[in-house]
C-alpha positions in Angstrom: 0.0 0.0 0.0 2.8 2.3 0.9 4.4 1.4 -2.7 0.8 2.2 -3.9 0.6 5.7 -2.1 4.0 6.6 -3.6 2.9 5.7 -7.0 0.3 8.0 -6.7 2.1 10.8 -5.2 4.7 10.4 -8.2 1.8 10.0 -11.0 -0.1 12.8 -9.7 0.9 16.1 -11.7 -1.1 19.4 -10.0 -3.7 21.0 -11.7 -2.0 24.2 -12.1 1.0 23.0 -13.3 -1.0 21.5 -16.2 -3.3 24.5 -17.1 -0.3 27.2 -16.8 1.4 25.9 -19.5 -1.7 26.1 -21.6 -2.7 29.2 -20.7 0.8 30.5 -21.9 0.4 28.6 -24.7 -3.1 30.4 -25.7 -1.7 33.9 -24.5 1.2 33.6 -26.9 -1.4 32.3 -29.8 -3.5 35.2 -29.0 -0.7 37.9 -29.2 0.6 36.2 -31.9 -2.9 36.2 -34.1 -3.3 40.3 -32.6 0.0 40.7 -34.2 -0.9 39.1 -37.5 -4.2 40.7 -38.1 -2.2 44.3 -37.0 0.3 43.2 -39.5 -2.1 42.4 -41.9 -4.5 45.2 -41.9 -0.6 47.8 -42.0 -0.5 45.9 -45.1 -3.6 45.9 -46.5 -3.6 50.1 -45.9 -0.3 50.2 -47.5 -1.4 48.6 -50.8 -4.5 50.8 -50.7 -2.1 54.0 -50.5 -0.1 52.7 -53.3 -3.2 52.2 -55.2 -4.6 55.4 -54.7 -1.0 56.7 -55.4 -0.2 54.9 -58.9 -3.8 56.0 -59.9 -2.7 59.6 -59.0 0.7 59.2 -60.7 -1.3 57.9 -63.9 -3.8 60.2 -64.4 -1.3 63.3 -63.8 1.4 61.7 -66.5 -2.2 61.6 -69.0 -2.9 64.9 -68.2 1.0 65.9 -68.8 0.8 64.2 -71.9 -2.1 65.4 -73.2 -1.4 69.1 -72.8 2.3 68.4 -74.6 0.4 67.3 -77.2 -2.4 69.8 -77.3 0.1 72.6 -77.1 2.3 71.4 -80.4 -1.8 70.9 -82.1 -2.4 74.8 -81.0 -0.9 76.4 -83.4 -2.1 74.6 -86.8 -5.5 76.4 -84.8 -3.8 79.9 -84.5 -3.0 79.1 -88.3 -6.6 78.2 -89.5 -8.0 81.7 -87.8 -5.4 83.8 -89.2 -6.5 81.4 -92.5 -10.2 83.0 -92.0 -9.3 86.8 -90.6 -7.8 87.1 -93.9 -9.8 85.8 -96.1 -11.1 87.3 -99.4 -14.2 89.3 -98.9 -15.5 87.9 -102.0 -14.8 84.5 -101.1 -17.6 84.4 -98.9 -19.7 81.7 -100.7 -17.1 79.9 -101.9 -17.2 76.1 -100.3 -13.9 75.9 -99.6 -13.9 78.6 -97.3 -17.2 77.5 -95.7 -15.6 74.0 -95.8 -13.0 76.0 -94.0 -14.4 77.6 -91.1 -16.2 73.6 -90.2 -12.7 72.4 -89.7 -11.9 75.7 -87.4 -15.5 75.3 -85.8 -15.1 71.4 -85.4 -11.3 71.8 -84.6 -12.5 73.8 -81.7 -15.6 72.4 -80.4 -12.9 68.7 -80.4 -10.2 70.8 -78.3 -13.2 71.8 -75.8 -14.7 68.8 -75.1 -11.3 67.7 -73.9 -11.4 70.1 -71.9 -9.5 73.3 -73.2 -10.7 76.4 -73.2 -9.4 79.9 -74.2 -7.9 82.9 -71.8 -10.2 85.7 -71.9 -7.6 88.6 -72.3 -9.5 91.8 -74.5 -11.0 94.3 -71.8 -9.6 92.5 -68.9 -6.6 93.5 -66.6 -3.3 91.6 -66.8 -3.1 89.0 -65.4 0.4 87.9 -65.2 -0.7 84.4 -64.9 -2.6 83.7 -67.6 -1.0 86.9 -69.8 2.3 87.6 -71.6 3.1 91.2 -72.3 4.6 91.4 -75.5 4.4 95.0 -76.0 2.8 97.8 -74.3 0.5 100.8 -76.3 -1.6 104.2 -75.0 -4.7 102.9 -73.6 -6.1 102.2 -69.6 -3.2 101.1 -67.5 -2.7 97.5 -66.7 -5.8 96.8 -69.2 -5.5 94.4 -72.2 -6.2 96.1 -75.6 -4.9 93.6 -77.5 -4.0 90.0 -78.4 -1.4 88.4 -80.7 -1.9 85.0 -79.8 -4.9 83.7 -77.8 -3.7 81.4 -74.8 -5.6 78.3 -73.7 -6.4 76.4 -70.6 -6.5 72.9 -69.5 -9.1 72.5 -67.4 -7.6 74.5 -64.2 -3.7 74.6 -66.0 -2.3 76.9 -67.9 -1.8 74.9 -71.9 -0.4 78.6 -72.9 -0.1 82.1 -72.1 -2.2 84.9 -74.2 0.6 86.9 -75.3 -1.3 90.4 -75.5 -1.0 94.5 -75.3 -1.4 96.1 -72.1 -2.0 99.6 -71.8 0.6 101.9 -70.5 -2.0 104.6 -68.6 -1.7 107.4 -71.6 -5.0 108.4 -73.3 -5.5 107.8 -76.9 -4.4 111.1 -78.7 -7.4 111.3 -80.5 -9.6 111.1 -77.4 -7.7 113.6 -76.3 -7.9 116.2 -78.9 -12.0 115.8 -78.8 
């Protein structure tokens, strides 16, 4: 019986000493799996950054590319006007001038539903954003009274400066003499 007792006392493992280990066990699983899922969602935040990024990065490179484009098109525009300012007076039912003025038309209404539009310079102040002074006449100072090439907008960026006449402040001497 003795032998029997002692078997016991040396089979017998305590309660705690089994369910501490576990517990430890679990803890570390837990922090573990906490760690993971942290990890995880970092990651998952990360990529959508770099999506939103790359997306960002594309459309500005289209953007850039388009207005390099649109700005080398511009002037075969500025050539088609000057075409039609000078065109015969006689000429005006002739087809190939009407046939003309649909390519200018058309050629504008394409470069506007891209989203460029034209600086509005005549009658306005200077605006040495959107303006380059290219020579300066009698007229009201710091006023636009004239444009030698119209400049253009893409959407909110400049595509190309209106190169204009600003007034210099001294009255027209014909205004004057009246």
């Amino acid at each position: 019986m003795i032998s029997e007792m002692n078997e016991e006392e040396n089979n017998a493992v305590p309660e705690a000493d089994e369910n501490a280990p576990e517990e430890t066990n679990v803890n570390d699983h837990q922090k573990k799996a906490e760690e993971y899922l942290a990890n995880w969602q970092r990651t998952q935040a990360d990529f959508m950054n770099y999506k939103r990024r790359t997306e960002q990065e594309r459309k500005e490179f289209l953007l850039s590319a388009n207005a390099e484009l649109l700005r080398k098109v511009l002037p075969v525009l500025d050539d088609l006007e000057r075409a039609l300012e000078h065109a015969p007076e006689d000429g005006q039912g002739q087809e190939w001038l009407e046939g003309t003025r649909l390519v200018a038309k058309k050629f504008r209404s394409t470069l506007e539903s891209v989203g460029v539009k034209p600086v509005l310079s005549l009658g306005m102040a200077f605006d040495p954003t959107v303006h380059e002074a290219v020579h300066q006449d009698r007229g009201p100072e710091g006023t636009v009274i004239g444009e030698f090439q119209k400049g253009y907008m893409l959407h909110d960026k400049l595509l190309r400066p209106a190169r204009v006449i600003v007034g210099n402040g001294e009255e027209d001497t014909k205004e004057e003499k009246e």
